[in-house]
C-alpha positions as CSV (number, residue, x, y, z in Angstrom):
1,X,54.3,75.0,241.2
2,X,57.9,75.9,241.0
3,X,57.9,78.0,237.2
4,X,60.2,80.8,237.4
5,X,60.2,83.7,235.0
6,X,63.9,86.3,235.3
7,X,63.4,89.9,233.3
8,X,63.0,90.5,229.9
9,X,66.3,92.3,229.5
10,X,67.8,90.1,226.2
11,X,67.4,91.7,223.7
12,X,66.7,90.6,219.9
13,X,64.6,90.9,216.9
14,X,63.2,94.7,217.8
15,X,61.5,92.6,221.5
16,X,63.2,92.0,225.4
17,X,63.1,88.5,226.1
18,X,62.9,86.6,229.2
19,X,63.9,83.1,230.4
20,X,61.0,80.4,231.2
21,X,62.2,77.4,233.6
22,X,61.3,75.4,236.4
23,X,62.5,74.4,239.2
24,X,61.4,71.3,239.9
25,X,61.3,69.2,236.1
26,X,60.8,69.4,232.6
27,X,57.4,68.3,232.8
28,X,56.0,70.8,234.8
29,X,57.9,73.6,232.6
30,X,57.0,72.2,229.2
31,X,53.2,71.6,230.4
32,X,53.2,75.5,231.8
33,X,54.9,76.7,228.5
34,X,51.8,75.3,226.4
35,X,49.6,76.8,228.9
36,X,51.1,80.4,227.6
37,X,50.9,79.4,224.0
38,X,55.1,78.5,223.5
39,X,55.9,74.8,221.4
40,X,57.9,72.6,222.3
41,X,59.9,73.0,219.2
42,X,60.7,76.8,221.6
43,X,62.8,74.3,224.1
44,X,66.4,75.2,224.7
45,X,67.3,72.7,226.2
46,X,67.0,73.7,229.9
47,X,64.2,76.7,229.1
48,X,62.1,78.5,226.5
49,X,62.9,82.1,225.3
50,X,60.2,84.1,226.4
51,X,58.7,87.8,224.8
52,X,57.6,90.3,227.6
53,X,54.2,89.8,227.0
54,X,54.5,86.1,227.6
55,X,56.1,86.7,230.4
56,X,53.3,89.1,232.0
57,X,51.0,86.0,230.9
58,X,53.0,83.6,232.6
59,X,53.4,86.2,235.9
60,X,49.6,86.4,236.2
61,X,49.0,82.3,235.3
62,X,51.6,81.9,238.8
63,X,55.2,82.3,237.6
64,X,57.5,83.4,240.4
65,X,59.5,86.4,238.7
66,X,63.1,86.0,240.0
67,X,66.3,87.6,238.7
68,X,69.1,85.8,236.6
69,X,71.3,84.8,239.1
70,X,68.4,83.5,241.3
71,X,66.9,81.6,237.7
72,X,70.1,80.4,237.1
73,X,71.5,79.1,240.8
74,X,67.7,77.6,241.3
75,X,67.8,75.0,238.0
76,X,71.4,74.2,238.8
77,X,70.7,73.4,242.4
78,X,67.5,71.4,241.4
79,X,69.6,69.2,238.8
80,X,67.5,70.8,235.2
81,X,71.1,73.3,234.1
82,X,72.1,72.0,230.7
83,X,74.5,74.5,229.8
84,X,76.0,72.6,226.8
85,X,72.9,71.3,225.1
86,X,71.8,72.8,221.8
87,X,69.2,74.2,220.3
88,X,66.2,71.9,218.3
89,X,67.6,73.2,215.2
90,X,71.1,72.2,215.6
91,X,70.3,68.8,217.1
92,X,68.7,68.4,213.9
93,X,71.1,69.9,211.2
94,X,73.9,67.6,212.9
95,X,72.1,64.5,213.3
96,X,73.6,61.3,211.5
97,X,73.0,60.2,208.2
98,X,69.5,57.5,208.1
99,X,68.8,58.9,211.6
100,X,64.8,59.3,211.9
101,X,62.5,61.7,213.9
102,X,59.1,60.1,214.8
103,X,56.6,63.2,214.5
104,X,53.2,61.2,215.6
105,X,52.0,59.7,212.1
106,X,55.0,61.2,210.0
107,X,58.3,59.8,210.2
108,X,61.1,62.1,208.7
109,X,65.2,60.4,208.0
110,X,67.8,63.1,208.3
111,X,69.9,63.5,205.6
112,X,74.1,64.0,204.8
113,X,75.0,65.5,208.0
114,X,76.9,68.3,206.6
115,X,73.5,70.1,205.0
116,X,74.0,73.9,205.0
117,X,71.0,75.4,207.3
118,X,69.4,77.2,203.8
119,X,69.0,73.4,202.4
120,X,67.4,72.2,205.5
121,X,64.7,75.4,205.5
122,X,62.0,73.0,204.2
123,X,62.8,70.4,206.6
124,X,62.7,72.6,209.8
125,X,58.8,74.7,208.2
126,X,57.8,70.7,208.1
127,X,58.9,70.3,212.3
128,X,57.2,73.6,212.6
129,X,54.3,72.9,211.0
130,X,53.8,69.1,212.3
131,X,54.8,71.2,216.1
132,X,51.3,72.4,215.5
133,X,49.6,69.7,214.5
């Protein structure tokens, strides 16, 4: 198991968070990220924004605590850095007009690609939810 796991020194929204990734594929890190509780909906891209108590959990469930640098320079050396990708939310406030999003039994079509993020607050609570499902 190659999960790594840097410090929870970001901070936001009153908590420190920490940076979930591995090493060795996507697979492995989203299938660990369940195993502490995080969605998928959570992925960004190349990792999952973490709360210091998640990152305790994943620490004591075999997470290899590293520094940034080290987190950083070991998914860019295994080939899993995506710098430039973005968030869920705003691959799916810019996706095309018609475009659909296949969500097990519900099937969901974007809308006008310009939508403001406060018209699309319904759209992203029914990702959410159907996340959980």
């Amino acid at each position: 198991m190659t999960v790594l796991v840097d410090a929870a020194v970001w901070k936001w929204q009153g908590a420190r968070w920490a940076h979930l990734v591995s090493d060795e594929s996507f697979d492995e890190l989203h299938e660990f990220a369940q195993r502490i509780g995080k969605r998928r909906l959570g992925f960004q891209g190349d990792h999952y924004d973490v709360e210091e108590v998640d990152r305790h959990r994943a620490i004591a469930l075999g997470a290899e605590a590293v520094d940034s640098r080290e987190l950083v320079r070991r998914i860019r050396e295994a080939g899993l850095r995506r710098r430039g990708d973005k968030p869920s939310w705003q691959r799916v406030a810019y996706a095309p007009s018609g475009r659909t999003l296949d969500l097990g039994s519900r099937l969901v079509t974007f809308g006008d690609p310009g939508m403001r993020l406060r018209a699309m607050l319904p759209f992203v609570r029914s990702l959410d939810q159907a996340s959980r499902s």
